[in-house]
Each structure stands twice: as structure tokens, then as C-alpha cells.
C-alpha positions in Angstrom: 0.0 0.0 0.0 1.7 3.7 -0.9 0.6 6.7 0.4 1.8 9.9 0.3 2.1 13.3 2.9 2.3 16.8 1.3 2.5 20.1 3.1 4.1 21.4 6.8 3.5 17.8 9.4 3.5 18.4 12.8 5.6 16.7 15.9 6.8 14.0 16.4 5.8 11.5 19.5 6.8 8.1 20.9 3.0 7.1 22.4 3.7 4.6 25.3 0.3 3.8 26.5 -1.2 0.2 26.3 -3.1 0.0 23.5 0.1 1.4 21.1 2.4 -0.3 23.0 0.3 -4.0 22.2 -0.4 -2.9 18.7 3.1 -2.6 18.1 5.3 -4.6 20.1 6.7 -1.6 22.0 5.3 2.0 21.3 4.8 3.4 18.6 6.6 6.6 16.7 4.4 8.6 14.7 4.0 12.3 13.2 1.1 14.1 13.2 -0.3 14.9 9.9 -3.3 17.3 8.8 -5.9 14.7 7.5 -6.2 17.0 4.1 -1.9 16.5 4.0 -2.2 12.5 3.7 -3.2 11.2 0.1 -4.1 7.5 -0.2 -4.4 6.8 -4.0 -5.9 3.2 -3.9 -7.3 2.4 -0.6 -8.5 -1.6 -1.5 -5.4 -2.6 0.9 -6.3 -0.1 4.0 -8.1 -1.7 6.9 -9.5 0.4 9.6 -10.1 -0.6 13.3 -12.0 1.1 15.8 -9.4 0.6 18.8 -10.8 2.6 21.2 -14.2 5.4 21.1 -11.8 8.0 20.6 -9.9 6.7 18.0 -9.5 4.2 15.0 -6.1 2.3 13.9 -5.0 1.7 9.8 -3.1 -0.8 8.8 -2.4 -2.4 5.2 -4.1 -5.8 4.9 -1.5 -7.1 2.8 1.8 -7.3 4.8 -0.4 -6.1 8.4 2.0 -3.0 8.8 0.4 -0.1 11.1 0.0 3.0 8.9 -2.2 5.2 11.3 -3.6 6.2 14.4 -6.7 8.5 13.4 -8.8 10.7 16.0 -12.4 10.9 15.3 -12.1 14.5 16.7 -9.9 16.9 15.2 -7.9 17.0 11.7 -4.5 15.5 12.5 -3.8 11.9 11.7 -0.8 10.2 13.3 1.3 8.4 10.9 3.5 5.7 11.7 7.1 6.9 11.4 8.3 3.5 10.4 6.0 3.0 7.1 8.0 6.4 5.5 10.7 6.2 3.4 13.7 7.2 4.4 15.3 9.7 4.3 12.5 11.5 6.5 14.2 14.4 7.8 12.5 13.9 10.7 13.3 13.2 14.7 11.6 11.9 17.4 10.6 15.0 20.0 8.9 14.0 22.9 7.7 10.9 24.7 3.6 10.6 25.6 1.7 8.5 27.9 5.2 7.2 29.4 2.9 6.8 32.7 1.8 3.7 30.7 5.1 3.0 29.7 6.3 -1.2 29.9 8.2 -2.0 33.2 10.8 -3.6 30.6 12.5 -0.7 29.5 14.0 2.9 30.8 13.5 6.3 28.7 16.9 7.8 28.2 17.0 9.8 25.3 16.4 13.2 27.1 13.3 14.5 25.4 10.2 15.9 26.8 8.2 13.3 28.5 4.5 14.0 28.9 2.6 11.6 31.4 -0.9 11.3 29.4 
């Protein structure tokens, strides 16, 4: 599945509450997007799941990578750092939900660390 972003993203996070954190196998590094900035040309391989009432996840049904975490408030779509194509000029900037965080590992990197 390709998609494409266009115009100024937003920051980006390392979520580290449950549900990301089982979703991916750790947590999961994304930048926010405006909804109107993410162009999916053929969408016959995106699945969508409602994870949560505030939220549903995408992920391509034909390899099973996650693509997005999508509010159903607001216009910014999380996109999984992981499924762009390097180079991305981007870097990770702060840490979210590390009061959910796995007992298995310590954040050292210095950024911001929000609790929620």
C-alpha cells in the first residue's frame, strides 16, 4: 500500500500507552499529519479498526504494517514513522503516555516526557 504526505507535518511522538504499545510490540513513533496533507491513492489494501471510542487504527491488509492512528475528533492523523521512506528528515521530539510506559525498559533519550 503507498501513500503519500504533502504540506508542513506536525511533531513527532513516541506514544507509550497500552493499546500502542500492544499494537506494536513496544510503542509506537508517529507524526502528526493534517488529514487534508495524507493522500491515499488506492485504498482496496487499508483496513481500519476502531481501537478505542476516541480513535480508530490503519493498517495495510497485505503485509499487516500499522499506517495510522486517526482521532475521530480533530484533523491531525498520526502516521507511523516507520512506514516512510527514508530519508525523512525527521526526529523523534517527545515521549507521551510514558505513565503507561512497559516495566521492561528505561527512557533515556532526554526528550520531553508527557505523562498522558
Amino acid at each position: 500500500m503507498t501513500f503519500s504526505l504533502s504540506g508542513p507535518l506536525g511533531g513527532t511522538i513516541a506514544c507509550h500507552c497500552t493499546q500502542c504499545r500492544r499494537q506494536s510490540g513496544h510503542y509506537f513513533a508517529a507524526v502528526g499529519a493534517p488529514r487534508s496533507a495524507v493522500a491515499i491513492p488506492e485504498t482496496k489494501d487499508l483496513v481500519w479498526y476502531r481501537s478505542s471510542d476516541i480513535a480508530r487504527r490503519g493498517f495495510c491488509r497485505r503485509c499487516g504494517s500499522t499506517l495510522f492512528w486517526d482521532p475521530f475528533e480533530g484533523e491531525v492523523t498520526e502516521v507511523a514513522l516507520g512506514a516512510l521512506d527514508a530519508p525523512t528528515g525527521l526526529t523523534l521530539e517527545r515521549h507521551v503516555h510514558v505513565a503507561s510506559k512497559g516495566d521492561y525498559y528505561q527512557i533515556t533519550d532526554g526528550l520531553p516526557q508527557d505523562e498522558t
